[in-house]
N, C-alpha and C positions, 0 to 999 in steps of 0.2 A: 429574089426576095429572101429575106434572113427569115431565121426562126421567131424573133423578135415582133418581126413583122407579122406573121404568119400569129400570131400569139395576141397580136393586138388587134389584126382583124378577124377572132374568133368571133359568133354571136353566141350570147351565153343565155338566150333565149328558145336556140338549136344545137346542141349538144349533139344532135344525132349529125350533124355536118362536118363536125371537129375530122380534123385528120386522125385515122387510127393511132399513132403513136400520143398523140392528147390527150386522146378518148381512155387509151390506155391507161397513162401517166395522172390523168384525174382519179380514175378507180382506185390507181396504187395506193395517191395521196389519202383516198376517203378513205378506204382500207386502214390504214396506217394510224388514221386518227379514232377509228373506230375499234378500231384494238387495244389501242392506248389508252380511248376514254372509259372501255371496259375492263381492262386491266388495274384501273384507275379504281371503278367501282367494286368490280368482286373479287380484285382479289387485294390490292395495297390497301382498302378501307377494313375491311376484315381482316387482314393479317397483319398491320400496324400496330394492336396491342400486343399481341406474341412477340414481335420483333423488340417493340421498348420495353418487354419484361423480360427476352430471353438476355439484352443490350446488358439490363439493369445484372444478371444475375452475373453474366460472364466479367463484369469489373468487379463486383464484387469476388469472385472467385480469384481473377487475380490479384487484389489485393491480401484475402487469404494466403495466397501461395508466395505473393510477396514477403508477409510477414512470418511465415514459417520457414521460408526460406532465410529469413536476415538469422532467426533464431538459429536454425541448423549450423549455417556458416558460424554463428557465435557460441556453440553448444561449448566447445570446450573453453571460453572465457565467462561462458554462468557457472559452470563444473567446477573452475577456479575459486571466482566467487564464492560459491555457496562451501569449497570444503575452506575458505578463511575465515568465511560467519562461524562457521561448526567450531575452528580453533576458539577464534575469540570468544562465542559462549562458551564452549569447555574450561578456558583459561576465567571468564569470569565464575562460572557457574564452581572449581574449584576456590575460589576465595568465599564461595559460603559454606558455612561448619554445616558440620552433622549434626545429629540432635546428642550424642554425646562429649560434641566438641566446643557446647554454648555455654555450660559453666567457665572453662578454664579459659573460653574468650570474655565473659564477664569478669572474670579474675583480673585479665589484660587491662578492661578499662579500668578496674579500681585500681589498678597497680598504675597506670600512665598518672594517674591525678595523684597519686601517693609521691611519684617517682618524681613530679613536676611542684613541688611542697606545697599543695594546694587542702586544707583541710577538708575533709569529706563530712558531710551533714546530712546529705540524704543520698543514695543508691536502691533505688526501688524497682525493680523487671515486671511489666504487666504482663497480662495475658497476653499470648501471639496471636496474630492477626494473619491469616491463613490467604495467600494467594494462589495462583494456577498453582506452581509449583516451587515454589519454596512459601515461606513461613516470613516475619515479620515482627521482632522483638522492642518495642519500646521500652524504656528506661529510665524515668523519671531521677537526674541527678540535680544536684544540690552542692556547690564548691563556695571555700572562702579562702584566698586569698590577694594576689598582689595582680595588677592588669600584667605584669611579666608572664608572671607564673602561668594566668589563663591559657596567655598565646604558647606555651612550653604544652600545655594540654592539648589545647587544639592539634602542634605539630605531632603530637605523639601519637595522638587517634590516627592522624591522618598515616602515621607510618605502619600502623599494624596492616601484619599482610591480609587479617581479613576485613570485607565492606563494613565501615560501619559510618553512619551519617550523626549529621548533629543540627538540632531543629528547633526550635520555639527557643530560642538564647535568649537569656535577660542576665544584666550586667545593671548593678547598685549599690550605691553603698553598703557596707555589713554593720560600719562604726561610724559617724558622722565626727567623730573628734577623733579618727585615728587615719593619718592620712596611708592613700591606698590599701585598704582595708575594704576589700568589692566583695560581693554576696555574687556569683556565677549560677543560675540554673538555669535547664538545658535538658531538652529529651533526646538522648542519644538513642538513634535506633538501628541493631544489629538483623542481618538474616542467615536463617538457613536454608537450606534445600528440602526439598519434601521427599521421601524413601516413598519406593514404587507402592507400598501397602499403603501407604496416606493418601497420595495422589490418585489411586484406586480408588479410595474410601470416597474422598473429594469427589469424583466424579460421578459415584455411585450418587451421593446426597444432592447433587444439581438433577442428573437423570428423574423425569416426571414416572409419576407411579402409573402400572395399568391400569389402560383408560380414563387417567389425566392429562390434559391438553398443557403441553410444554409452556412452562413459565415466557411471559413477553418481556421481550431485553429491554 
C-alpha cells in the first residue's frame, strides 16, 4: 500500500491512530502555521511602521548622496563657472564711473549730440536714484535736429565705453514748415558704482533699529 493510500485512509476523527510519522508531520505543519500566524501578529504588525519609515528615510538618503555626489563630480565645472560670472561682472562692473568720473561722462554725452550736429535745448541730471550697489543717473535731454543726425546720436551713446541707456524717446516735429526739422527728447540714464563707505551707509539705513521688527518685503 502507498503513502497515498495510507493518507487517504486516515480517520481524521482519531488522530491518536495516525501512523507516527503523520502524527508527526501534522504537528510540524501546525507548528509552522502557528509561528507564522504569530510572527504575523507581534512582530510584522508592529514593526511595519519602522520598516516604511526607516524604507522612506534610506531613499531619501540616497538621493542626498546622489545629489552631492553629481555636485562633487561637477565641483570643478561650478569653480569654472562662477570665476567667469566673477570676470563678466568685473568687466561690466568697470564700465561704471566712479563718482569723480560722472561729470566728464556727462561731458561725453553732450559732446556725442554736439559732435552728431544736433542742437542741444535741454541737458538736465536729476537726482541719483541709489540701488544695492551702484547709483543710477537720469538725464532729462532735449535735441533738435535732422532724423540722420538723431540716429548719429544714438550710434555714439551706444559706442562710449561706459553704460549708458536711453529711455522714454519722443520724436516730433520742432518746425512744421521746415522739412526735417524733429524736436528729439529722451531721458538718458548713466550709472555708477557705489564706494564701500555708501554701500556701508546703504545698508546701515535698510538695517531695522533696536527692537524694531525688520521692515516686510
Amino acid at each position: 500500500m502507498s503513502v497515498l493510500d495510507d493518507l487517504k485512509n486516515l480517520d481524521p476523527n482519531d488522530p491518536g491512530r495516525w501512523p507516527f510519522p503523520v502524527r508527526a508531520g501534522a504537528v510540524a505543519i501546525c507548528f509552522v502555521v502557528l509561528a507564522a500566524v504569530l510572527f504575523y501578529v507581534l512582530v510584522w504588525n508592529e514593526q511595519k511602521p519602522n520598516l516604511d519609515r526607516v524604507t522612506g528615510e534610506e531613499a531619501q538618503l540616497r538621493e542626498t548622496f546622489r545629489a552631492k555626489h553629481a555636485k562633487a563630480v561637477n565641483l570643478a565645472v561650478y569653480q569654472q563657472q562662477l570665476a567667469d560670472i566673477e570676470r563678466s561682472f568685473g568687466a561690466l562692473l568697470r564700465q561704471l564711473p566712479g563718482k569723480t568720473e560722472v561729470p566728464n561722462l556727462l561731458v561725453d554725452i553732450s559732446q556725442v549730440g554736439v559732435g552728431a550736429g544736433l542742437e542741444e535745448k535741454l541737458f538736465q541730471p536729476s537726482g541719483e536714484v541709489k540701488r544695492d550697489f551702484y547709483a543710477e543717473l537720469p538725464i532729462k535731454i532735449r535735441l533738435t535736429g535732422s532724423y540722420h543726425q538723431m540716429g548719429e546720436f544714438v550710434s555714439g551713446i551706444a559706442a562710449l565705453p561706459r553704460i549708458v541707456t536711453l529711455d522714454e524717446m519722443k520724436i516730433k516735429a520742432e518746425n512744421k514748415d521746415v522739412y526735417d526739422n524733429l524736436s528729439f527728447e529722451l531721458t538718458a540714464k548713466t550709472y555708477r558704482y557705489l564706494d564701500d563707505a555708501e554701500v556701508a551707509a546703504a545698508e546701515k539705513a535698510k538695517a531695522p533699529a533696536p527692537g524694531q521688527a525688520p521692515a516686510a518685503q
